[in-house]
N, C-alpha and C positions, 0 to 999 in steps of 0.2 A: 513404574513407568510403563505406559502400553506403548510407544513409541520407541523403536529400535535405533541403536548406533550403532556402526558398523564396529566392530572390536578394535582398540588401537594398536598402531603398530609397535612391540614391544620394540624391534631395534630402534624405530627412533624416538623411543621412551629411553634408552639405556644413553641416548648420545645428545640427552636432552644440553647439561654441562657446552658438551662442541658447539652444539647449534645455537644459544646462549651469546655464545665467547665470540661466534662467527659472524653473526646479525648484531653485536657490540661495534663491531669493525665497523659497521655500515649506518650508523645513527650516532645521534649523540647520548647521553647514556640516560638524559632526562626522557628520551623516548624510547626507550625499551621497558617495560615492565615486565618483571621476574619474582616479585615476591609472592606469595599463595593471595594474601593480603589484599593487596593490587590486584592484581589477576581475579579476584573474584567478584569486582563490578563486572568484568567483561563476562561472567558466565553463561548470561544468559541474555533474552531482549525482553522483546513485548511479548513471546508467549511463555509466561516465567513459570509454568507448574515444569519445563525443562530447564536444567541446568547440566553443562557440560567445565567442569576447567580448562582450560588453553594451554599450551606448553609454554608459549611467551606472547606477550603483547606487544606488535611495535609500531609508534604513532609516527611516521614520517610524515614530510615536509614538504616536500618536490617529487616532481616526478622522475627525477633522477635517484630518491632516497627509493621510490616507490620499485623502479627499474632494479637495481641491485641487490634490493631484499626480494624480490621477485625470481632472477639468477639464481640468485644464492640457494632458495627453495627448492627449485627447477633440480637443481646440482644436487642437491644433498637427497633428494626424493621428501622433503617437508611438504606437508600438503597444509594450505592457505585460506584462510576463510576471512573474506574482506567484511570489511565493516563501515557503516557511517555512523547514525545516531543509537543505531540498537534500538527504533522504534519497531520494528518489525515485527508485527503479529500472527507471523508463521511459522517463527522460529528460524527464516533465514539464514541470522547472523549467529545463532547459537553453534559455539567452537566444538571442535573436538580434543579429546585431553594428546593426541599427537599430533597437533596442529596448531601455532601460530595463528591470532589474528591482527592482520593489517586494515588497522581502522585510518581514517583520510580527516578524521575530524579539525587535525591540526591544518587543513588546505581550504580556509574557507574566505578566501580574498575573490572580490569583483577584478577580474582583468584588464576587460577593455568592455565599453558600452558605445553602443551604436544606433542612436535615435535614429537616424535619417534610414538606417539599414535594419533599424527594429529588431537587436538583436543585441544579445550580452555574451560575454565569454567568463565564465567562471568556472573557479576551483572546487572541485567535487565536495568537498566540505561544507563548504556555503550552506547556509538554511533555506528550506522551500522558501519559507516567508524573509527571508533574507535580502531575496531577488527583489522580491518587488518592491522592499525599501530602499532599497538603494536606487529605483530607477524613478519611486514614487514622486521627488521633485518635480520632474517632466513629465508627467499625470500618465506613467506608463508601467505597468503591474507584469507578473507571469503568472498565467494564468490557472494551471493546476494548483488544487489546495487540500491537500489531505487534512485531514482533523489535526496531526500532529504538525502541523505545516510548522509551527514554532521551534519544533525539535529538531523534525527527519531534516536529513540532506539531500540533496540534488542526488548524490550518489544511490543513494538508496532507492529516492525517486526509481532512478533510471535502470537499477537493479530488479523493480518491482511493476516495471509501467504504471507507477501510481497516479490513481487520478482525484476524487472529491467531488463536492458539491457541485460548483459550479464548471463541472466538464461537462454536464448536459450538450451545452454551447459550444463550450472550448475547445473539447478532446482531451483528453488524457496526455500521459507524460510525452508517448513516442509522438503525438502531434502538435508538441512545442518542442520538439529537439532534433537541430540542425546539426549536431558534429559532438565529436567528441576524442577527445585523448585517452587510448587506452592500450595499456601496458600488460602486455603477453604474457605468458607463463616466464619466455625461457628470458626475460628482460628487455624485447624489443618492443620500443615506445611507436606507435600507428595511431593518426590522424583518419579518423572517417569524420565523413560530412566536411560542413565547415559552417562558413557564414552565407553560403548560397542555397537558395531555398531547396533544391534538390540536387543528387549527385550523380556522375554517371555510373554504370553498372550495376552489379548488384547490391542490395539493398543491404550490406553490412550491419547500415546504423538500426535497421528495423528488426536484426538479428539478435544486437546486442541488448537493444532495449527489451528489459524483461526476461534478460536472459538470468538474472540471480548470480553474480559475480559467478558464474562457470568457463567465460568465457575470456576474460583478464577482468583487469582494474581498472575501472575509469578513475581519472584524475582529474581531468578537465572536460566541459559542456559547453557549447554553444548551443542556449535558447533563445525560443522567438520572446519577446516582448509585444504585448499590443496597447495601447491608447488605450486609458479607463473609457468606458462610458459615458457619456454627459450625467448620468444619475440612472440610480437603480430604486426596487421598490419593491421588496415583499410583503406578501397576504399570505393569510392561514385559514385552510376551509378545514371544517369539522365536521365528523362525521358518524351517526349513529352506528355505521356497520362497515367493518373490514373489509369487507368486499367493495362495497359503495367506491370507497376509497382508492383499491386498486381499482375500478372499472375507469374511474372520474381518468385517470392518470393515464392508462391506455385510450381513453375517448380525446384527450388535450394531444397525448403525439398523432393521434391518428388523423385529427383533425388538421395537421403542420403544424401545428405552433410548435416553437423548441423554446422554450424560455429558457431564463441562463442555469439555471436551477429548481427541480421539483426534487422533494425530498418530505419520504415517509415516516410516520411514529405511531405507532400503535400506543393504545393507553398507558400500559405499564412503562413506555417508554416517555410521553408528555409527563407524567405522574414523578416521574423519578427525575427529569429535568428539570419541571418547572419547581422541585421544590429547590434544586441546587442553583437557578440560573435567577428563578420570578421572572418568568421573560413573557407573562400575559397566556399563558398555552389555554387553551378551555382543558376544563378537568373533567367535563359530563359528558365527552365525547369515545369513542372508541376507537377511533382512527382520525389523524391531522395530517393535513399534505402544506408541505412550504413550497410555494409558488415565488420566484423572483423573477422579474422582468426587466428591462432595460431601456433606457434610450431617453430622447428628449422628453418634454414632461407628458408633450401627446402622444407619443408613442406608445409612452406608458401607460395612460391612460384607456387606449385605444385595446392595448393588447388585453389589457386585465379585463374589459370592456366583454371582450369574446372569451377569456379565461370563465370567469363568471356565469354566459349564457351556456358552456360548456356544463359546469357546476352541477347548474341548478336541476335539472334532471334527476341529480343522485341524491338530492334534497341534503345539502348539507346543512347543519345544525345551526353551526357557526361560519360567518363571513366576515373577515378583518384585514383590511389595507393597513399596513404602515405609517403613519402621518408624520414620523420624524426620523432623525438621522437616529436619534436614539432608541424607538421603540425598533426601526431595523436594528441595529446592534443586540440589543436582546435578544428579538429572535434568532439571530444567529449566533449568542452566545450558548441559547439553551442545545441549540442544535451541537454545534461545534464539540460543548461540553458531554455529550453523551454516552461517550465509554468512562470518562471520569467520574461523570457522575453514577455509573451504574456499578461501577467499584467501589463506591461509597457505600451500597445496600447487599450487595451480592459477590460472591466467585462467578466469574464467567467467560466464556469464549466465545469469542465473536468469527463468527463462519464470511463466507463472501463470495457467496456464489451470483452467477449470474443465468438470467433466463427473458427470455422474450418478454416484452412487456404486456402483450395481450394475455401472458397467463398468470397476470399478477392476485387476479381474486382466488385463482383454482389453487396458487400455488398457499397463500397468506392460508388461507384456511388447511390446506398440508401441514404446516411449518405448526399450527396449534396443534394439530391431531397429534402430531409424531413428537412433539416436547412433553405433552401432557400423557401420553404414554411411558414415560419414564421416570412421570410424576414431578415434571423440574416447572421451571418457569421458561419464559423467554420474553424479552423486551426488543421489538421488532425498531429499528431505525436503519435506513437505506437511502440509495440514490434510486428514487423508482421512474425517473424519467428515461435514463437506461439500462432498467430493471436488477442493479447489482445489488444485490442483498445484502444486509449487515444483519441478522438474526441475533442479539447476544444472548445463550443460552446461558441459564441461570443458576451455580450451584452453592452447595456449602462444602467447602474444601476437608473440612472438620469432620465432615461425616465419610464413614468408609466408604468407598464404592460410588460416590455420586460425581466427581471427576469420570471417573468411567463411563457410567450413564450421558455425561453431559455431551462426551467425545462421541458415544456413539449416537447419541443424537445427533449431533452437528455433522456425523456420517450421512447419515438420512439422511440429513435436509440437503446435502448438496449431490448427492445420489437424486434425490427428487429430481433437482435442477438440472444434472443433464440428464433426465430423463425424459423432462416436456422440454429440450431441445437447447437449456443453456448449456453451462460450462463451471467446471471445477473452483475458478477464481476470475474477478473481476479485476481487483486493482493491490490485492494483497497479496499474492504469488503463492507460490506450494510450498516450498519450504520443506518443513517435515512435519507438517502439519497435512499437508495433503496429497504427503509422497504415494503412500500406499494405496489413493484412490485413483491414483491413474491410469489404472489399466482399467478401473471404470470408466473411462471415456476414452481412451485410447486404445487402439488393438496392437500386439505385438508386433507387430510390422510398423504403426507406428511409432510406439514407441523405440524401435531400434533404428528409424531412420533419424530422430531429433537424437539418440545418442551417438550416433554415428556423426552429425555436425559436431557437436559437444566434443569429441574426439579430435578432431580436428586441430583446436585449439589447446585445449588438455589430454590427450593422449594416456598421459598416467593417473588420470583424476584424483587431480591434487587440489583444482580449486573449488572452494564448499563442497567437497564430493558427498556429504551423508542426505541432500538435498536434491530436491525436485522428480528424480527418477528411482522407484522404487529399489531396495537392496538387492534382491533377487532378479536374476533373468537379468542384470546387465550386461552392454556388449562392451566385450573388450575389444578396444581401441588398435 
């Protein structure tokens, strides 16, 4: 492992039995898990070359189960690492062997919905793509959609400001969330936000969001919902040269247009989809950008209209509209499918930095130079309408030393990123994946003022503590 854990605390390794016998008091006994057995789905998430045991698992119910196993921790000094889906590809949710994880999964009921007020109340459990089934009758969707939208939960969402495809348009997670229920370290349950579009004071809910469960437990959300669309429609332009490609994308925002969705793929990326998805991708291309637009059928027409005279400039290869509900579905199932499918062919880690969009050609030709220096692969697929990178660097687990290679590639590339002025993470968080490069972008001063909030709330850094802020140089609280 290059990735450090903080060493556990042997006393409360020795008092594992108490704390066991004491969080039994406070659930029913189908949700505590204590076997090695059990306990070892929970070890790890989506970045699984780590793996940590947990001292116990426990899956409450309410937010009242959530409150008292919370006390209870607070009391005893157990430190806490919340959990939703374990889609996390930063290592988030991966436990420590002296720490408890409170996963929410078993909380995933629709509360209360509110057409007229455009807004839903759910249980942090609930699936991203959960929401918008349930409101889908009334032709009204939530609009963030992570690739895992199937899996992740609203909790994790908001633990990660997760965003997707189509937040080009939308925004991201913190700009569909109106309120939330979330449950303190020492057991007291607080209401920020709510179902009014903004609140007074300080920005709480803009604290929380993104904060990576350090800050309590959300249990419950309040999101905006909006009206589908009248009809949407994506094209795929293709493109002899990577550059072409990122220019075409900074030329369409710069130009205003924001379509609902532009999203990038580099060959080995079309190459490795279109053979798991056949979603039509050109194969003779080197670079493909998905374009989706919205609106009535002239709208749509009108935008792709300037989409196109934008294009042609960069002389794309390939030009292909949509014509059914189903060649859209494809396209978006090749898209969607893309870390799936590159797990199919390869070990890899997918990075997620973010950087200005005007320096999407300087950076796509970076991201080749400094993969192919370590001799690995990498299959580029991103959100490039606002510029958040998904690089999946490409290794074989089998061979000594190329996990290593791969980590320190995927260093580089987001060292590039805030070097020509983006940032560490776009919509996948730090985790402990990108603990250690924070003091790359942030100087110690700032770094101790965002632990000095962090304090605030966790004082003993109990909850996720091996996460977000490097080991070394922490301030104590």
């Amino acid at each position: 492992m290059t990735i450090a854990f903080p060493k556990p605390d042997e006393a409360v390794l020795a008092r594992r039995r108490e704390i066991i016998e004491g969080l039994g008091r406070l659930v029913a006994s189908e949700a505590l898990i204590v076997s090695e057995d059990e306990r070892r789905a929970f070890e790890t998430d989506g970045l699984t070359a780590y793996r940590q045991m947990p001292l116990a698992v426990v899956l409450p119910s309410t937010t009242q189960e959530v409150s008292a196993i919370m006390r209870f921790c607070n009391d005893h000094g157990v430190k806490v690492v919340p959990r939703g889906a374990g889609t996390s590809l930063c290592g988030g949710a991966i436990p420590q062997e002296d720490a408890i994880v409170l996963g929410v999964a078993k909380m995933n009921r629709v509360l209360d919905v509110s057409f007229e007020g455009r807004t839903a109340r759910v249980q942090a459990g609930i699936t991203n793509l959960g929401i918008s089934q349930a409101v889908a009758h009334e032709g009204f969707f939530y609009a963030p959609d992570p690739s895992s939208q199937l899996a992740c939960t609203i909790a994790g969402n908001i633990a990660m400001n997760s965003g997707g495809a189509h937040c080009l348009k939308y925004g991201v997670t913190t700009n569909n969330l109106l309120g939330v229920t979330l449950v303190m370290l020492d057991g007291t349950v607080v209401e920020i936000g709510g179902e009014h579009l903004d609140a007074a004071g300080y920005d709480i809910l803009g604290l929380v969001c993104g904060s990576e469960g350090q800050l309590g437990v959300v249990t419950e959300a309040v999101v905006r919902i909006l009206r589908a669309a009248e009809g949407a429609r994506p094209a795929l332009f293709g493109f002899e040269k990577a550059e072409d490609a990122g220019a075409c994308v900074a030329a369409i925002i710069g130009a205003g247009i924001i379509p609902v969705a532009l999203e990038y793929m580099d060959k080995p990326a079309i190459q490795i989809c279109e053979a798991f998805a056949h979603a039509g991708y050109p194969l003779d291309v080197e670079a493909m950008l998905i374009v989706e637009v919205e609106g009535s059928d002239q709208e749509i027409d009108d935008m792709l209209r300037r989409i196109v005279a934008i294009a042609e400039p960069f002389k794309p290869k390939t030009m292909k509209v949509s014509q059914s509900e189903a060649e859209s579905a494809a396209i978006w199932k090749g898209r969607k499918s893309a870390f799936g499918a590159t797990g199919r062919v390869a070990d890899y880690i997918c990075m997620d930095g973010t950087i200005p969009t005007g320096q999407l050609p300087y950076v796509l030709k970076r991201i080749d130079e400094i993969v192919k220096s370590y001799r690995l692969g990498v299959a580029n697929v991103f959100h490039a309408g606002d510029g958040n990178l998904h690089p999946l660097v490409m290794f074989n687990t089998n061979v000594p030393g190329e996990m290593e290679k791969a980590e320190k590639a995927g260093e580089d590339i987001l060292k590039l990123c805030v070097e020509v002025g983006g940032c560490l993470t776009g919509e996948h968080g730090v985790g402990i994946e990108k603990r250690d490069l924070m003091t790359y972008q942030f100087n110690p001063v700032d770094l101790e003022q965002q632990m000095r909030v962090r304090g605030v709330f966790d004082p003993g850094w109990l909850l996720n503590p091996a996460k977000v802020f490097p080991l070394e140089g922490r301030f104590a609280a």
